[in-house]
C-alpha positions in Angstrom: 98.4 -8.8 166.8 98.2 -4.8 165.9 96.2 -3.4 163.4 96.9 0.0 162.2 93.5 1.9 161.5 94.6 5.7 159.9 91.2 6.9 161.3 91.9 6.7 164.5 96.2 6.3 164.7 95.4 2.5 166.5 92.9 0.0 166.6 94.0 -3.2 168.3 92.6 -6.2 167.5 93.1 -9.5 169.9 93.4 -12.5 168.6 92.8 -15.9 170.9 93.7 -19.2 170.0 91.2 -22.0 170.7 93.8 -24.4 170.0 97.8 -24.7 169.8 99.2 -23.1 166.6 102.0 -25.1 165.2 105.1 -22.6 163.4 104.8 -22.3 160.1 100.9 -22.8 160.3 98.7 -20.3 158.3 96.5 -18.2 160.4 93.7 -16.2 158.8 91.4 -13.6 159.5 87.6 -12.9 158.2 86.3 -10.0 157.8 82.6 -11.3 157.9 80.3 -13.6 160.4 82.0 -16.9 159.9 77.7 -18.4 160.6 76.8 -16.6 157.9 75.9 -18.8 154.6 78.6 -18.3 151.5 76.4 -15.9 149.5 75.5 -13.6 152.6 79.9 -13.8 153.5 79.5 -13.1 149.9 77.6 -9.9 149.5 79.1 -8.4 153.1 83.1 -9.1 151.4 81.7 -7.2 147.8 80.5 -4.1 150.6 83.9 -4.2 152.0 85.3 -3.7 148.2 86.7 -7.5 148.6 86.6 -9.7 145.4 85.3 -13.1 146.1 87.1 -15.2 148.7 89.2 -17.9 147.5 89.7 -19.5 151.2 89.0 -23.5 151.1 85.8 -22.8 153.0 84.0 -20.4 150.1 85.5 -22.9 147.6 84.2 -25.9 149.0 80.6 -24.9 149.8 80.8 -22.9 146.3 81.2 -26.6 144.6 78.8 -28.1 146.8 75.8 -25.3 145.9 76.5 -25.3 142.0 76.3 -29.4 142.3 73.4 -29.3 144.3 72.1 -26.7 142.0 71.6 -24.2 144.7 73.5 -21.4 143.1 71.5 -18.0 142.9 68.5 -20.1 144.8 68.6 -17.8 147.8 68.6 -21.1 150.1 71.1 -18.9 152.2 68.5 -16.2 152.9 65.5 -18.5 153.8 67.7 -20.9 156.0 68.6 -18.0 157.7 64.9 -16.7 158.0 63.6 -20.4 159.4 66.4 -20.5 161.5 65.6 -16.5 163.0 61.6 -17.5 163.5 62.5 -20.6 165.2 64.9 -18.2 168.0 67.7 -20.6 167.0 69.9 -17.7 164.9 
């Protein structure tokens, strides 16, 4: 896979398959830390001028924080920090 970059003529970009990809299959490509939580792949898509993702992923966990009543907590940001002072991020 080549992707043109117009700063600087050609930036390549290799893609490796961790598993057999079927034709017709949909392959995607993130533009954030896939271990990141949904609000921090949130805020780094919103820097990149993205609107919100609408992949399965963002949907899912989206449903999953506003039932949990998690939305706007900032349960992303401290998981993260436990996670960092324990060395395990």
């Amino acid at each position: 896979m080549r992707h043109l970059d117009l700063r600087t003529a050609l930036a390549r970009i290799t893609v490796i398959a961790r598993y057999d990809i079927h034709v017709g299959e949909e392959l995607l490509v993130t533009y954030v830390n896939p271990d990141l939580g949904l609000r921090e792949r949130r805020q780094e898509l919103r820097a990149w001028g993205f609107g919100i993702c609408q992949c399965t992923r963002c949907i899912e966990e989206g449903k999953e924080r506003e039932g949990a009543g998690l939305e706007g907590s900032g349960i992303d940001d401290l998981e993260q920090e436990l996670k960092a002072g324990l060395g395990l991020a």
